[in-house]
C-alpha positions as CSV (number, residue, x, y, z in Angstrom):
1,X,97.2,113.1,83.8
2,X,98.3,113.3,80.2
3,X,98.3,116.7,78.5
4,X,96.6,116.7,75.0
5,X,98.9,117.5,71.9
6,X,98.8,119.8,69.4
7,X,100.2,119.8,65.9
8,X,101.4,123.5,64.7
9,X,101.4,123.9,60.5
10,X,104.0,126.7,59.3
11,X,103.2,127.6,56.1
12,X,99.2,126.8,56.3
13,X,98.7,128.4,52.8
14,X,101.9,126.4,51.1
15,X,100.4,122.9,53.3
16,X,97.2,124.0,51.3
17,X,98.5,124.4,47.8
18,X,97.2,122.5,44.7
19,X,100.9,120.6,44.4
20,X,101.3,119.4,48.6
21,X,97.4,119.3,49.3
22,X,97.2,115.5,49.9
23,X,100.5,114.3,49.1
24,X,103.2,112.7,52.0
25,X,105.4,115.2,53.8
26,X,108.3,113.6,55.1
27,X,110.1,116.0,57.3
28,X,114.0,115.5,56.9
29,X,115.0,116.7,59.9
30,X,113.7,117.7,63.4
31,X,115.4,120.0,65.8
32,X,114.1,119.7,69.4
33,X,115.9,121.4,72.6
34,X,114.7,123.3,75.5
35,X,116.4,126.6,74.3
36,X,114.1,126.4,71.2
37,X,111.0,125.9,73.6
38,X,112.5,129.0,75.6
39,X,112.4,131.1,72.2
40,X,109.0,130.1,71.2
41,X,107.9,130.7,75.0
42,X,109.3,134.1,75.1
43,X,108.3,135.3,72.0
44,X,104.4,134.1,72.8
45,X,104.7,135.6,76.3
46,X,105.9,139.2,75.0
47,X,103.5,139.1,71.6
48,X,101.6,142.5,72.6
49,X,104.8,144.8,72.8
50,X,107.4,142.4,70.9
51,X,109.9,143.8,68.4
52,X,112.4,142.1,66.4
53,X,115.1,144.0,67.8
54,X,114.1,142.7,71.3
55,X,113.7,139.6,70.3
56,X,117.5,139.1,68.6
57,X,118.5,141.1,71.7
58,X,116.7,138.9,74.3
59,X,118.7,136.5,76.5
60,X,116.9,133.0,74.7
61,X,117.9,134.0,71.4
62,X,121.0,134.1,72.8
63,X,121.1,130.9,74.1
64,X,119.5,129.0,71.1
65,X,122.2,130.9,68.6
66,X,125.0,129.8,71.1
67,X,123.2,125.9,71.7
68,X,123.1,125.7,67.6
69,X,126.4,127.8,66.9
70,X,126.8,126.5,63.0
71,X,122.8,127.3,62.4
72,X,122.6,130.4,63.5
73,X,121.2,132.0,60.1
74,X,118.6,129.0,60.4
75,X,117.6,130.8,64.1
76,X,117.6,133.8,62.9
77,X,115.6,133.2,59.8
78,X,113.0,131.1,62.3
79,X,112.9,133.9,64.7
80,X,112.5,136.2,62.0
81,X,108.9,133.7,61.1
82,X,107.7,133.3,64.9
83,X,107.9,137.3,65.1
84,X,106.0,137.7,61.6
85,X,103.6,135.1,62.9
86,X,103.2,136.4,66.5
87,X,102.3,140.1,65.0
88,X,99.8,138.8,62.4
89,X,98.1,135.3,63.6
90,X,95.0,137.7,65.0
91,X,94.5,138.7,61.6
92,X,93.7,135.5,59.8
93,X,90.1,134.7,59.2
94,X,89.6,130.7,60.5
95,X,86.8,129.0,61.8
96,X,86.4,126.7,64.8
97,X,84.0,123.7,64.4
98,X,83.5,120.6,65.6
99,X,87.1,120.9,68.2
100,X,89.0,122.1,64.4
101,X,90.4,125.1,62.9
102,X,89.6,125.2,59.6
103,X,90.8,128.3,57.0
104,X,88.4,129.3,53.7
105,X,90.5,128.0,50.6
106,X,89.3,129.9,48.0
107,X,86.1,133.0,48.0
């Protein structure tokens, strides 16, 4: 069986804004490895008690800083999102309708 996909936006309220809001985006470059997916996973799996010391500290960053040696300030900068994200997403106010997530654009 086939697992469905799902498309993850960073930077919903920039996607959003009057000047990208139905123009193309044409991604320059993508960065896929399993180290990444490790990051992401841990960071997800520790949300409630996550800090950002524990997460530069934790064994994946390690291993996605040492994978990606010459972008480590990109990792860092990314983990730095994921945490701010991971701490805050329960916040937002989005609906669910019709199987999408929609967010309220203006009052």
């Amino acid at each position: 069986s086939t697992r469905p996909k799902l498309l993850l936006i960073d930077e919903v309220d920039v996607f959003f804004s009057k000047d990208f809001y139905g123009e193309l985006y044409t991604p320059q470059a993508s960065l896929k490895h399993k180290s990444i997916k490790k990051l992401l996973d841990y960071v997800w799996r520790n949300r409630k008690n996550i800090t950002f010391g524990r997460l530069q500290t934790s064994l994946e960053f390690s291993q996605c800083c040492n994978t990606f040696p010459d972008w480590k300030e990109l990792i860092e900068e990314s983990a730095k999102d994921m945490f701010s994200c991971v701490t805050t997403y329960h916040s937002l106010s989005y609906v669910c309708q019709n199987d999408m997530i929609g967010y309220k654009d203006q009052d």
